[in-house]
MINUNU-353231 format. One line per field, with one value per residue: residue number from 0; residue in three letters; x, y, z of N, C-alpha, C in turn. Coordinates in Angstrom, 2 decimals, always signed. Example, Ala and Ser with C-alpha at 12.3 -4.5 7.8 and 13.67 -1.06 7.14 Angstrom:
! residues 2
i = c(0_1)
aa = c(ALA_SER)
n.xx = c(+13.19_+12.85)
n.yy = c(-5.69_-2.25)
n.zz = c(+7.80_+7.08)
ca.xx = c(+12.30_+13.67)
ca.yy = c(-4.50_-1.06)
ca.zz = c(+7.80_+7.14)
c.xx = c(+13.20_+12.90)
c.yy = c(-3.30_+0.03)
c.zz = c(+7.80_+7.87)
***
This chain:
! residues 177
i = c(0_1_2_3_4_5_6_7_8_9_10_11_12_13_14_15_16_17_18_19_20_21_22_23_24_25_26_27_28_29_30_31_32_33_34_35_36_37_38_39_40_41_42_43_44_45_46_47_48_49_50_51_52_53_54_55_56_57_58_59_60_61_62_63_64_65_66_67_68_69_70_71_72_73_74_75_76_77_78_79_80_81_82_83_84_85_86_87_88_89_90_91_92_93_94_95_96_97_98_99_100_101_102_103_104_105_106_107_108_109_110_111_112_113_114_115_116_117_118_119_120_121_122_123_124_125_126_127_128_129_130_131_132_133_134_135_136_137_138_139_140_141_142_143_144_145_146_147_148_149_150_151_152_153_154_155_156_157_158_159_160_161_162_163_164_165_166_167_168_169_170_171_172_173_174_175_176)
aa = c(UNK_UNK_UNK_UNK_UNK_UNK_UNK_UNK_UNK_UNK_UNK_UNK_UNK_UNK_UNK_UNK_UNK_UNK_UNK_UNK_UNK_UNK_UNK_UNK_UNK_UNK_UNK_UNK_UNK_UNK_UNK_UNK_UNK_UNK_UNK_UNK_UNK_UNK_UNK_UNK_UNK_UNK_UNK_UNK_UNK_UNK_UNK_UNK_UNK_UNK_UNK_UNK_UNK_UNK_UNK_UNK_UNK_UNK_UNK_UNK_UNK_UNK_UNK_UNK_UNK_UNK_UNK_UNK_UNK_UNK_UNK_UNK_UNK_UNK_UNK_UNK_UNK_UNK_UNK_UNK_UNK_UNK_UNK_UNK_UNK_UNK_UNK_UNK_UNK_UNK_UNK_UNK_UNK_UNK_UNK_UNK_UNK_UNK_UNK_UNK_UNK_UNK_UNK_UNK_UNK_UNK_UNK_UNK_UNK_UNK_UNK_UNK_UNK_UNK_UNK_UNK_UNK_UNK_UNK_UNK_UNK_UNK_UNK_UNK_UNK_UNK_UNK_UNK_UNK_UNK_UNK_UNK_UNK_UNK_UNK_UNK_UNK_UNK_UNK_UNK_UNK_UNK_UNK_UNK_UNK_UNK_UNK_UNK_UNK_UNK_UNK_UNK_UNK_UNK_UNK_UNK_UNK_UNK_UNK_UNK_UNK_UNK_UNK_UNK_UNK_UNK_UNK_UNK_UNK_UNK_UNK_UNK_UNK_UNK_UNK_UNK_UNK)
n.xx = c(+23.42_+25.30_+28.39_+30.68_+33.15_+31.14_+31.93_+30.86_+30.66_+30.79_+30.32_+28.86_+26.54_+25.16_+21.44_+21.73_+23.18_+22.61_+22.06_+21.42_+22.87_+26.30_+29.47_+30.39_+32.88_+34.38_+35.58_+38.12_+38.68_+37.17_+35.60_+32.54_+31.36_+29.29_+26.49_+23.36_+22.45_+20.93_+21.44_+23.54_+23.65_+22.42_+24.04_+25.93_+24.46_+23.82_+27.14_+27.36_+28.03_+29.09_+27.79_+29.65_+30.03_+32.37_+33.73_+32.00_+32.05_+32.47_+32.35_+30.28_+29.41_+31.17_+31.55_+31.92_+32.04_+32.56_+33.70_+32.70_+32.75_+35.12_+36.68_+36.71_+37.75_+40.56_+41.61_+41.22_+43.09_+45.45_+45.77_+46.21_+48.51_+50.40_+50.47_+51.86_+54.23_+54.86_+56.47_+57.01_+56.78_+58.11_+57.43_+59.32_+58.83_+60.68_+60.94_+61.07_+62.15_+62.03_+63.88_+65.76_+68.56_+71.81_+72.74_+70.85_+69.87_+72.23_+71.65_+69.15_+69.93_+70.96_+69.54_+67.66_+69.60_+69.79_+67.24_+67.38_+69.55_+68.74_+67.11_+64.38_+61.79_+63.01_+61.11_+61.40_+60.03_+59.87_+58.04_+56.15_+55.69_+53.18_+54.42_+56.87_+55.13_+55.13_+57.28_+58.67_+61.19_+63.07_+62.19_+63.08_+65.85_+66.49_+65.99_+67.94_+69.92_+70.08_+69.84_+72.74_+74.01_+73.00_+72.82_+74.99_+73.34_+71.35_+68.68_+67.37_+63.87_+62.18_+62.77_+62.54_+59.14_+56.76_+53.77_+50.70_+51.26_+53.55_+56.99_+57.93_+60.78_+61.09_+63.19_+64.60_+66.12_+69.94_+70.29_+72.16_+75.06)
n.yy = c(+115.51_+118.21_+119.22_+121.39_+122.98_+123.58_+121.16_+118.06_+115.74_+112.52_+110.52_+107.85_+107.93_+106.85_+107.33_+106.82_+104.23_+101.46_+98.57_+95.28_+93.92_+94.20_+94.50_+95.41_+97.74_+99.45_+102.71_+101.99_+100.19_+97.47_+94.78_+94.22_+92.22_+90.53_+92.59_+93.76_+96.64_+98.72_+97.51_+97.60_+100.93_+101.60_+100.68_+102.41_+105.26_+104.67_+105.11_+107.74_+108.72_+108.21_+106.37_+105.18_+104.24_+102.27_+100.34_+100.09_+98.50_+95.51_+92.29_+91.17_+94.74_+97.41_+98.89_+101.55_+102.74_+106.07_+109.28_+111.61_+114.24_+114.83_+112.89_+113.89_+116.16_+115.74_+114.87_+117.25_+118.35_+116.91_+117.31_+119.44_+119.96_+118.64_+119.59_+122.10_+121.33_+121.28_+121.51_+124.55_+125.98_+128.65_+130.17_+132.23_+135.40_+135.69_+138.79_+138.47_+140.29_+140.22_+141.81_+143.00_+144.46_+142.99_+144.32_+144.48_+142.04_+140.72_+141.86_+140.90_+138.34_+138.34_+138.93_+136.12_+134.39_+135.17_+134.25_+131.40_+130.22_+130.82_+128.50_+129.07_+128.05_+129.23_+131.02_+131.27_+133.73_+134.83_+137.47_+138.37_+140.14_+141.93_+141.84_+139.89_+137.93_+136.05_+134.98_+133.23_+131.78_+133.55_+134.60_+131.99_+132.25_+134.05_+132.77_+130.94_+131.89_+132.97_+130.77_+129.83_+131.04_+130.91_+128.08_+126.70_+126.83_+126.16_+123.77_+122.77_+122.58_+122.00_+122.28_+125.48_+126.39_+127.45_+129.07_+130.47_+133.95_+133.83_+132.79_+130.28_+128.64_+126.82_+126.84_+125.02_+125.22_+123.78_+120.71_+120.39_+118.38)
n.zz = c(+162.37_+163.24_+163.61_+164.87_+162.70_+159.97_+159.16_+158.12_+160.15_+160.61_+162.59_+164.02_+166.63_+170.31_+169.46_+166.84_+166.24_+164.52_+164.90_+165.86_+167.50_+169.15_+169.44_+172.54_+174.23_+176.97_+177.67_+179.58_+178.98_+179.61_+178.75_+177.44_+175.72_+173.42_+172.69_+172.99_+170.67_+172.45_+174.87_+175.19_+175.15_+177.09_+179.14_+178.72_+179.16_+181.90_+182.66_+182.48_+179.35_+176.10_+173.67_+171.01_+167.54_+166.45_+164.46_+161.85_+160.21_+160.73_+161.74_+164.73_+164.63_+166.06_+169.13_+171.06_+174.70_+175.79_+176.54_+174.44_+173.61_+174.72_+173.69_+170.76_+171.46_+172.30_+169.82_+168.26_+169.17_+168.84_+166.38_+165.98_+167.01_+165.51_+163.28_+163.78_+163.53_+161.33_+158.36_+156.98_+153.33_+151.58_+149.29_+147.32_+144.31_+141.78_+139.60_+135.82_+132.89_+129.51_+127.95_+129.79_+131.47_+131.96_+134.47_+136.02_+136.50_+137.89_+139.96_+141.08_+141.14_+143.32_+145.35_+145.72_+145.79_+148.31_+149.34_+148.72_+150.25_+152.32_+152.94_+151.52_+148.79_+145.38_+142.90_+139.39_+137.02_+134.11_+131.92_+129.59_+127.08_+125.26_+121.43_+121.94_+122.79_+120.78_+120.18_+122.39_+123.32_+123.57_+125.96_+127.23_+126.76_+128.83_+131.06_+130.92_+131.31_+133.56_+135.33_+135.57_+137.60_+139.23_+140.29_+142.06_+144.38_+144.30_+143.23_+139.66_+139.70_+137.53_+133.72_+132.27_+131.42_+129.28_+130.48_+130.14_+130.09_+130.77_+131.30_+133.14_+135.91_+138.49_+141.21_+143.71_+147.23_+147.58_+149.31_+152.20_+152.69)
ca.xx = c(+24.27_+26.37_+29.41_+32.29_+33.24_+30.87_+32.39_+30.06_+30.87_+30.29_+30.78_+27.37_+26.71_+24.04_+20.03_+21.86_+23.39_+20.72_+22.34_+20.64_+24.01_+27.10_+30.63_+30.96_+33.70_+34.20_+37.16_+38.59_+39.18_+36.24_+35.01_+31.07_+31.22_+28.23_+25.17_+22.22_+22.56_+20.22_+21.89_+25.07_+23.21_+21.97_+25.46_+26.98_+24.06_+24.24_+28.06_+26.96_+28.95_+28.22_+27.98_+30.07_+30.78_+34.05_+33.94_+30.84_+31.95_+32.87_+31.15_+29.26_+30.39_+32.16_+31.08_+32.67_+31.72_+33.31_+33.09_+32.47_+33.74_+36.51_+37.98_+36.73_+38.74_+41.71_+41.68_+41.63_+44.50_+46.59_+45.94_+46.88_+50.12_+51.08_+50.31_+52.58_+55.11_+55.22_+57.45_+56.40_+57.61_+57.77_+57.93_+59.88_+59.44_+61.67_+59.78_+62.27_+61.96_+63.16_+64.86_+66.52_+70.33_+72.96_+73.35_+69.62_+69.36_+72.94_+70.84_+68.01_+70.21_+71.93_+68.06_+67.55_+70.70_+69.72_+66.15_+67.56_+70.41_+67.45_+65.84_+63.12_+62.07_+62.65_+60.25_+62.07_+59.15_+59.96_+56.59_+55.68_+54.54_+53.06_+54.95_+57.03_+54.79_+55.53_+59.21_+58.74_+62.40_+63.88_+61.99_+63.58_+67.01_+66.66_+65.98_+69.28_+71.28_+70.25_+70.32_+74.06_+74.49_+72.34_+73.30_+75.57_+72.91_+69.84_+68.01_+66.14_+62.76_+62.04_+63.36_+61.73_+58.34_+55.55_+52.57_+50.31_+52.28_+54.77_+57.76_+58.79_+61.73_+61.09_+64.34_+64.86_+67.33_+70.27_+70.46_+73.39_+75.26)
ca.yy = c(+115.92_+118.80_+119.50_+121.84_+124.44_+123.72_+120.34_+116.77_+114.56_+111.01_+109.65_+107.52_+108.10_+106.76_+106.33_+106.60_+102.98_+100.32_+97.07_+94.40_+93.44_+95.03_+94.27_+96.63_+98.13_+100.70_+103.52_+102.21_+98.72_+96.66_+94.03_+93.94_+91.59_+91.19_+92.38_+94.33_+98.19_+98.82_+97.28_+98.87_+102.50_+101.60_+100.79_+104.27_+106.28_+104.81_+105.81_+109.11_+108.72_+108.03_+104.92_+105.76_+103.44_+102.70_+99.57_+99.47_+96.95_+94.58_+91.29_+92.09_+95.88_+97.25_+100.04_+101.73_+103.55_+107.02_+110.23_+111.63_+115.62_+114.81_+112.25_+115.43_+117.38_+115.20_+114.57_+118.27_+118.83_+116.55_+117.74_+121.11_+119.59_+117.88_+121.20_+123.22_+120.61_+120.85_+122.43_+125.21_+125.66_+129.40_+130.54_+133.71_+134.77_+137.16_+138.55_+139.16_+140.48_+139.75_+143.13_+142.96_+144.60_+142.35_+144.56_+143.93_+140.75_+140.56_+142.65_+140.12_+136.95_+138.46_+138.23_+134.92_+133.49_+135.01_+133.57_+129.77_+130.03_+130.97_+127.51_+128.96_+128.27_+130.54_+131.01_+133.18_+134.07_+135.78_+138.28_+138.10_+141.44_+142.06_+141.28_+139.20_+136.50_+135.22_+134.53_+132.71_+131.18_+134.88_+134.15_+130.79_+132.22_+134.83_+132.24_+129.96_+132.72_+132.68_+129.74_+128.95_+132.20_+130.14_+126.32_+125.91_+127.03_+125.70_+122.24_+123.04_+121.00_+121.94_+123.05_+127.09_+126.13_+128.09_+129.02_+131.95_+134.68_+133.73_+131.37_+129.97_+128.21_+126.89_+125.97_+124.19_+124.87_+122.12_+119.86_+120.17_+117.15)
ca.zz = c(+163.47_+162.16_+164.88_+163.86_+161.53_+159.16_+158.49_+158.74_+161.08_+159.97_+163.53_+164.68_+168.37_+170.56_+169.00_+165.64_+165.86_+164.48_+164.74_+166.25_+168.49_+169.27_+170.40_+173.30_+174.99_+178.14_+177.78_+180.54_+178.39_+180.26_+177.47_+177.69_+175.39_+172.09_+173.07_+171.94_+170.82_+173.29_+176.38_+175.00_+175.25_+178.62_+179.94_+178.43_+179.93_+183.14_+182.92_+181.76_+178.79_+174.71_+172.75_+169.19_+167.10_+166.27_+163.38_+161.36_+158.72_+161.74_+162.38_+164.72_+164.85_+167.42_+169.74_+172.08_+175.63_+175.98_+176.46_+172.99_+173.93_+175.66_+172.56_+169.52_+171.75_+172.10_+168.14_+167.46_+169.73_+168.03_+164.11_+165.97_+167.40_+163.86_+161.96_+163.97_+163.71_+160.00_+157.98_+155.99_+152.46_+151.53_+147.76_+146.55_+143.29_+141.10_+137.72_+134.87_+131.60_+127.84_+127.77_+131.13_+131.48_+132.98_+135.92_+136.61_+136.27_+138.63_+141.32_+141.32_+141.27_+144.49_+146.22_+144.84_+146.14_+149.69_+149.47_+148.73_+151.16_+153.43_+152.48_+150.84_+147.10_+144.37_+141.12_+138.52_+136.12_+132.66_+131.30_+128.10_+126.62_+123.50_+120.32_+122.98_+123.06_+119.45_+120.58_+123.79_+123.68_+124.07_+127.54_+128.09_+126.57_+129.84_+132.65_+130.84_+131.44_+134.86_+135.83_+136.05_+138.35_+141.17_+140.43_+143.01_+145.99_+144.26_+142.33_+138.98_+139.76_+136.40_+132.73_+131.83_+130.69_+129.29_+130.98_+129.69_+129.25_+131.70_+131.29_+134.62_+136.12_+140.00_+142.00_+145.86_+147.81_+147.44_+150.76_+152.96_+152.78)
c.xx = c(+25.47_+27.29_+30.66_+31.88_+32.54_+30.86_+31.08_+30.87_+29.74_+29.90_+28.93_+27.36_+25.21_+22.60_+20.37_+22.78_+22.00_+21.15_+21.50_+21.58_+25.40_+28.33_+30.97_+32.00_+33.67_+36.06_+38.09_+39.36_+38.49_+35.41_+33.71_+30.29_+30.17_+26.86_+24.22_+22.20_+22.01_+20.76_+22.94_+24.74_+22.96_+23.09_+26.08_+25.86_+24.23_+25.66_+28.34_+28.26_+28.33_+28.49_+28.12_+30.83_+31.56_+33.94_+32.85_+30.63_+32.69_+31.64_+31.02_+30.24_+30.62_+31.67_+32.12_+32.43_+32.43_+32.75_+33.43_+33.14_+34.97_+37.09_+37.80_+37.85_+40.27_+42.44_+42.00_+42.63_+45.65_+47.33_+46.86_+48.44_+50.66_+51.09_+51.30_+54.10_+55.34_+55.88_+56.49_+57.29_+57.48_+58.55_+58.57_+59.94_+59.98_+61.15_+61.47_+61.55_+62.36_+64.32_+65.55_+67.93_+70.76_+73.16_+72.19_+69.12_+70.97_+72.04_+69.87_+68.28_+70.63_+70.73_+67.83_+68.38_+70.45_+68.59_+66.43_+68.55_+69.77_+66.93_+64.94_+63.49_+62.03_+61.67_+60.68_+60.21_+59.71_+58.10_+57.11_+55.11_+54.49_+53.33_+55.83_+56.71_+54.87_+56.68_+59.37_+60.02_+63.00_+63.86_+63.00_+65.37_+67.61_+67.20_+67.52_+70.02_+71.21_+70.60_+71.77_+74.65_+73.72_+72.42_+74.24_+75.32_+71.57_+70.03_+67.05_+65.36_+62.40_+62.42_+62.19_+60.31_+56.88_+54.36_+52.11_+50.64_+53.48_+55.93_+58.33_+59.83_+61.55_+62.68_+63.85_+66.09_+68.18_+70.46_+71.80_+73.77_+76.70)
c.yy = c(+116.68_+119.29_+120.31_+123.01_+123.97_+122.42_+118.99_+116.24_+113.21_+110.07_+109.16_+106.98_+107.06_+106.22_+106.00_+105.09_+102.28_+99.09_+96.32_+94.03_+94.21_+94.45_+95.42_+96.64_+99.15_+101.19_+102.87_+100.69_+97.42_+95.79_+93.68_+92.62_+91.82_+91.29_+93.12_+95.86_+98.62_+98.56_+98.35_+100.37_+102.14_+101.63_+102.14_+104.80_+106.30_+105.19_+107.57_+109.43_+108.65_+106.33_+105.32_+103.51_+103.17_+101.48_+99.40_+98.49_+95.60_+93.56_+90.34_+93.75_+96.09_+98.63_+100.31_+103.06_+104.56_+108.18_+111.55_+113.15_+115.26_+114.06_+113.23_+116.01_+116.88_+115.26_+115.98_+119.25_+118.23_+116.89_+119.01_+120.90_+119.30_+119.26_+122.18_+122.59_+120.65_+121.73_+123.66_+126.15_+127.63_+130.11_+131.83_+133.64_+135.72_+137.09_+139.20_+140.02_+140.20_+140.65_+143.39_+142.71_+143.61_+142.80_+144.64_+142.56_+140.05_+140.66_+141.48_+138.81_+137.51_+138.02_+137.08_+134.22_+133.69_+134.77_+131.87_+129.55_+130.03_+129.81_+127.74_+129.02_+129.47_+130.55_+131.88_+132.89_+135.34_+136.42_+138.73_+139.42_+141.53_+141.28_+139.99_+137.60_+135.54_+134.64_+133.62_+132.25_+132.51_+134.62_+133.23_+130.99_+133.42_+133.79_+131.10_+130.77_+133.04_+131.96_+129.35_+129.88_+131.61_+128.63_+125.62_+126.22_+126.43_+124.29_+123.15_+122.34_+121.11_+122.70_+124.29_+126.44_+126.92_+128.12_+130.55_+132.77_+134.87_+132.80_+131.31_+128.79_+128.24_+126.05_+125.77_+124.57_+123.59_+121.55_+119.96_+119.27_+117.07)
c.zz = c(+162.95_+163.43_+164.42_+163.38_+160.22_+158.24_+158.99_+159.33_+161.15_+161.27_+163.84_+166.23_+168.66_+169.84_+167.35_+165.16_+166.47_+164.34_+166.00_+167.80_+168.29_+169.82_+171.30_+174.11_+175.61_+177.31_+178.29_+180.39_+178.72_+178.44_+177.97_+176.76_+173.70_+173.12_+172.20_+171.96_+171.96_+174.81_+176.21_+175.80_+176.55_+179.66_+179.97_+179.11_+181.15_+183.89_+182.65_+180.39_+177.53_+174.39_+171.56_+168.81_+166.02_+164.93_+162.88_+160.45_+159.44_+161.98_+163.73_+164.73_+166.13_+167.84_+170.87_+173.38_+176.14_+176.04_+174.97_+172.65_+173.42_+174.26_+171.20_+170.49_+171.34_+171.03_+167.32_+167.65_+168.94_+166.93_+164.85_+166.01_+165.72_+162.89_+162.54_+163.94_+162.49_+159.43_+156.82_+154.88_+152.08_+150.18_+147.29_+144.84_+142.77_+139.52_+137.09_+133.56_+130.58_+128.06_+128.97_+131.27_+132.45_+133.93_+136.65_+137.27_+137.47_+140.56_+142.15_+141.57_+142.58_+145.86_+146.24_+145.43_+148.00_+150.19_+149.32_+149.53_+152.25_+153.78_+151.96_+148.92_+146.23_+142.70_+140.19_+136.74_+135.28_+132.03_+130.00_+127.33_+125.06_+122.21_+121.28_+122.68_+121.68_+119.37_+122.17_+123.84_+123.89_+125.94_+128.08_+127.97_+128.14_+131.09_+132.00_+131.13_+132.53_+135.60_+136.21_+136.87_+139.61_+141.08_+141.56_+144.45_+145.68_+143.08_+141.71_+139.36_+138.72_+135.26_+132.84_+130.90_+130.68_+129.57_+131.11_+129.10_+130.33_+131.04_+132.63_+134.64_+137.78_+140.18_+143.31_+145.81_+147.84_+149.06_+150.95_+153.13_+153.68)
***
């Protein structure tokens, strides 16, 4: 029973519960009590409705009479609600270089300072070229000499650390207190 974008759905409806007995329940909160899969299904069709069930490691399990749409729908309204409710984090990043003049590297902190005042994070990435990459602290001696030109609008989350032929340095915005 494949339902969706592609995704399984685990849920067991109808002829696909095989228990012997059942704790059933109606939507509507009506306790049917334990009975036999079978009556169960007979009750939900005659409400034109499904039989899913809801606890399978329950003794006996637990079923429940609903309409099986209508609560997918409900469920994929909600995720929607919660997803638009969430914050979303949005990365800037600024590339440097080894060889990069002071009035460059001014230019680029001035972006930088109006991307974390923004709230969003900044990534300063140093590139590595060539001969370059035998010196990687030239890199990390770039992003220290940045760093204290955005410390009092941003949080290092971490020291300049090499990766590839990059050296990076991510900041956060600091919290308004």
């Amino acid at each position: 029973m494949n339902r969706g974008k592609g995704k399984r759905d685990e849920t067991r409806l109808n002829e696909d519960i095989r228990f012997p007995e059942v704790r059933c329940m109606s939507d509507d909160g009506e306790q049917h009590g334990i009975i036999s899969s079978r009556d169960a299904l007979e009750i939900a069709r005659d409400k034109g409705m499904d039989l899913v069930l809801i606890a399978a490691d329950a003794k006996p399990p637990v079923c429940k009479i609903m309409d099986y749409g209508k609560f997918k729908y409900q469920q994929e309204k909600k995720k929607k609600e919660a997803k638009k409710n969430q914050k979303k984090i949005e990365v800037k990043e600024i590339k440097l270089s080894v060889k990069i003049a002071d009035n460059d590297i001014s230019y680029k902190i001035k972006h930088a300072r109006e991307f974390l005042e923004s709230g969003k994070h900044v990534k300063f990435r140093v590139f590595l070229r060539g001969r370059e990459m035998s010196n990687p602290q030239a890199g990390k001696d770039v992003l220290n000499r940045v760093w204290p030109m955005v410390e009092d609008v941003a949080i290092k989350e971490h020291e300049p650390k090499f990766e590839g032929r990059y050296i990076n340095m991510y900041t956060v915005p600091k919290k308004d207190t």
